[in-house]
N, C-alpha and C positions, 0 to 999 in steps of 0.2 A: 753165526759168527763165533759165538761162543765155543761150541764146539771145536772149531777150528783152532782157537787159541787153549783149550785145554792143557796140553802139554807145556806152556809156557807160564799158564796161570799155576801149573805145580810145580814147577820148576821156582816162581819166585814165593809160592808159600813157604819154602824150605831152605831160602839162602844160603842161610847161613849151615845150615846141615852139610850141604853140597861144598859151601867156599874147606869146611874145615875136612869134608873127604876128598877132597881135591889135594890141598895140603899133606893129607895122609898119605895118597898114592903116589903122591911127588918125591916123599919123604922114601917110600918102600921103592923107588925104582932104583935100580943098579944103575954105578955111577961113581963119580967123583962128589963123596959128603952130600950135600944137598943139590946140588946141580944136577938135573935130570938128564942123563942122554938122550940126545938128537931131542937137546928142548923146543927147539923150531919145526919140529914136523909137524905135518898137516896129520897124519894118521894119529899121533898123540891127542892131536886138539881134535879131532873125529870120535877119539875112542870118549876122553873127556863128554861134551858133549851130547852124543846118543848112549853113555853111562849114566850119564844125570839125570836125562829127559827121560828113560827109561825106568830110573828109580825113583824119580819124585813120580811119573804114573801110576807105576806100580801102588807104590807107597798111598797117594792120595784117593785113593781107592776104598782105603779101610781107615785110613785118620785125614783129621782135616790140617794137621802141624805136623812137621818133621822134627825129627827124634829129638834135637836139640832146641828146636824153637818150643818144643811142648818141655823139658826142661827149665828153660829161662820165665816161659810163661807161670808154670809154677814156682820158680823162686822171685821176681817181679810179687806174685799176689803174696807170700808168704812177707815179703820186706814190705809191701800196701800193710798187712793186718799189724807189723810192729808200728807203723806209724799214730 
């Protein structure tokens, strides 16, 4: 069972990595300002999706944190040793 859940178990080691490249490519698609064209399609939320699932695998393969959460994780212990 675990195997079967793989993909999802990387997907949420790396939340927050994903919410903020999510944001990125929202950000880079053509359009009016911030509003993404054709922000209701199915294909967008598709591309999203097997984009994510495909680079938290990838990703969790060779680290156990995604690029941001291994960030925050080191500054978290850096603000622990000022206390």
């Amino acid at each position: 069972l675990r195997r079967l859940a793989a993909p999802v178990i990387a997907v949420g080691t790396m939340s927050l990595t994903l919410y903020v490249s999510h944001i990125l490519v929202i950000l880079a698609l053509p359009g009016d300002g911030v509003t993404p064209p054709q922000s209701a399609s199915f294909e967008l939320l598709l591309c999203f999706v097997v984009g994510a699932t495909l680079f938290a695998g990838i990703w969790s393969r060779f680290f156990h944190r995604g690029p941001l959460e291994y960030l925050l994780n080191s500054a978290t212990k850096l603000a622990n040793r000022v206390r």
